[in-house]
C-alpha positions as CSV (number, residue, x, y, z in Angstrom):
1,X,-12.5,-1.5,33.4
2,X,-10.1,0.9,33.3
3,X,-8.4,3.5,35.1
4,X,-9.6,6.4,33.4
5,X,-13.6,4.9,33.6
6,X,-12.8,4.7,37.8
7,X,-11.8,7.7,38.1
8,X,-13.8,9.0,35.6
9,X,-17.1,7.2,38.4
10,X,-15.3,9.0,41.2
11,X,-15.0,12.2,39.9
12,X,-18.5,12.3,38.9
13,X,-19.4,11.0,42.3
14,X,-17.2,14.2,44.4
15,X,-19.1,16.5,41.9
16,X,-22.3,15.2,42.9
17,X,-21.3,15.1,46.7
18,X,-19.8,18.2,46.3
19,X,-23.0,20.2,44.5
20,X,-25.1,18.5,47.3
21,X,-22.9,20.0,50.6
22,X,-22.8,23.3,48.7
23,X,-26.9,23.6,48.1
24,X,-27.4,22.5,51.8
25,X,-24.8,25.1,52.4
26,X,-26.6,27.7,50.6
27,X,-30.0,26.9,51.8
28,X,-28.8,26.9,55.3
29,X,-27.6,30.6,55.0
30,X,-31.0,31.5,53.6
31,X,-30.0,32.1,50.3
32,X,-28.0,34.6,48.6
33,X,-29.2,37.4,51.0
34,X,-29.1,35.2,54.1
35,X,-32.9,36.2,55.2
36,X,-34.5,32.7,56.3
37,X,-36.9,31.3,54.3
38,X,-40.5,32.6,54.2
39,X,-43.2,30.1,54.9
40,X,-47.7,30.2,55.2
41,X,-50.4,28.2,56.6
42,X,-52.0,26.2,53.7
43,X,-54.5,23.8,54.5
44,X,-55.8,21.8,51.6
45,X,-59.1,19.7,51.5
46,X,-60.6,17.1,48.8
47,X,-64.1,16.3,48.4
48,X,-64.9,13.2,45.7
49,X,-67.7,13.9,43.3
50,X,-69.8,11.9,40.9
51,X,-72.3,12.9,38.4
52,X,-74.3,9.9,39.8
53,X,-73.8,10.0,43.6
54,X,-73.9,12.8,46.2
55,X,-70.7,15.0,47.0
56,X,-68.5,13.2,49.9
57,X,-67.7,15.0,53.0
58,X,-64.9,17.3,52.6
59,X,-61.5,15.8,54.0
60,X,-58.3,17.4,55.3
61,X,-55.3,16.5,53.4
62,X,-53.0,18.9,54.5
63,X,-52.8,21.7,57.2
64,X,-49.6,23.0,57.8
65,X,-46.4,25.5,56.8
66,X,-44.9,25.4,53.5
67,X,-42.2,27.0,51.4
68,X,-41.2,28.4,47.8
69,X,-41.1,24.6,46.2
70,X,-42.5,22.5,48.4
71,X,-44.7,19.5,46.8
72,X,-47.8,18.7,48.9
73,X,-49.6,15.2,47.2
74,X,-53.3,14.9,47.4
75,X,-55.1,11.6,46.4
76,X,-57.6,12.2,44.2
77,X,-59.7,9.8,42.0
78,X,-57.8,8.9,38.6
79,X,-54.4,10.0,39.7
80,X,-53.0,12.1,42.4
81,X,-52.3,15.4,42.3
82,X,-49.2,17.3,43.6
83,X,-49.5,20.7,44.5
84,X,-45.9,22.8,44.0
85,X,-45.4,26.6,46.2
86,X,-43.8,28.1,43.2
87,X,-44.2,31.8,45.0
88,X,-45.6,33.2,47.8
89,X,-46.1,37.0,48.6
90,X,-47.9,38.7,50.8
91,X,-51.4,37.2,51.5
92,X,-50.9,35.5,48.3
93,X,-49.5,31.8,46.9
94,X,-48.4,30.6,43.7
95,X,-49.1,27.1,43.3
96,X,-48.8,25.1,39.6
97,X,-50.6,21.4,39.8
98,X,-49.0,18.5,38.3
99,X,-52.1,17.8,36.3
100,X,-54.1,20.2,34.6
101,X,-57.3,21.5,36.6
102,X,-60.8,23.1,36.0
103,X,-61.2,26.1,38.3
104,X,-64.9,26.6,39.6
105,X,-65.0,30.1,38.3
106,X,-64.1,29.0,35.0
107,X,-64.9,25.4,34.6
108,X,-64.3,25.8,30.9
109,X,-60.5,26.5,30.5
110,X,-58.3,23.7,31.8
111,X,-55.3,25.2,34.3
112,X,-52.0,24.2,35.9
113,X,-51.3,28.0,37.6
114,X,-53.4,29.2,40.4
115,X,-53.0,32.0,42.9
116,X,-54.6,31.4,46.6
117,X,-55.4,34.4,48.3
118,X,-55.6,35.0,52.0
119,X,-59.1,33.7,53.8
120,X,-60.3,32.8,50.2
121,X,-60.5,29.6,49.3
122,X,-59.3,28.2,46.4
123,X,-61.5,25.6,44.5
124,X,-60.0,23.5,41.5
125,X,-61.0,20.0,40.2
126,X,-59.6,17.3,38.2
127,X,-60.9,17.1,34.7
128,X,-63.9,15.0,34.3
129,X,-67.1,15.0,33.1
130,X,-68.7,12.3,35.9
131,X,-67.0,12.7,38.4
132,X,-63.4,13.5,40.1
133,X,-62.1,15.4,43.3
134,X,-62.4,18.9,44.1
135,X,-59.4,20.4,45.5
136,X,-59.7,23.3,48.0
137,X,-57.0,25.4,49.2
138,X,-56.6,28.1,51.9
139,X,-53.9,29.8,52.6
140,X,-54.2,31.5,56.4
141,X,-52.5,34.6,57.4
């Protein structure tokens, strides 16, 4: 090993310590502007399905506050689904899924964007044909 390769491993290391202390610095201030963070209720539900068995009670997932990027993981049959607060506004939320999902409006066109609005819940599923979980969302002002 030589000396440039150590130092080269330490410098790399500061940088990364470095970028962390200055993104906790900068997200301790609030951002740029320095106004906190803004934060919503969500609570999110799941309800398995199958084309040959009745619906499943709904269950609570997640009930609680949440922020511009935070990841909220539902279980879901197949493969879990994490839920990502891309924006929120007022009486409105931005989330992207990490798999693409059927909206019950429009169970034709498969989606990864979906807006919640206040006291309406939102109802998405995973894409199946006999059976998955439906994923239901309310944002609460």
């Amino acid at each position: 090993m030589t000396i440039s390769h150590v130092l080269g491993r330490h410098a790399r290391r500061a940088l990364a310590l470095a970028t962390t202390a200055a993104t906790l610095a900068f997200s301790a201030c609030g951002g740029p502007t320095g106004a906190a963070d803004t934060t919503v209720h969500l609570s999110v539900a799941t309800q398995d399905w199958s084309e040959f068995t009745p619906s499943a009670p709904e269950s609570v997932a997640f009930s609680g506050e949440v922020g511009e990027g935070q990841v909220v993981t539902v279980v879901a049959v197949g493969n879990d689904v994490d839920l990502t607060v891309v924006e929120i506004g007022e009486g409105v939320v931005r989330v992207e899924t990490s798999q693409q999902m059927l909206p019950h409006e429009d169970p034709v066109e498969l989606m990864r964007g979906f807006t919640v609005t206040a006291d309406e819940p939102l109802r998405i599923s995973t894409a199946s044909l006999d059976g998955g979980t439906d994923v239901i969302i309310t944002l609460t002002t």
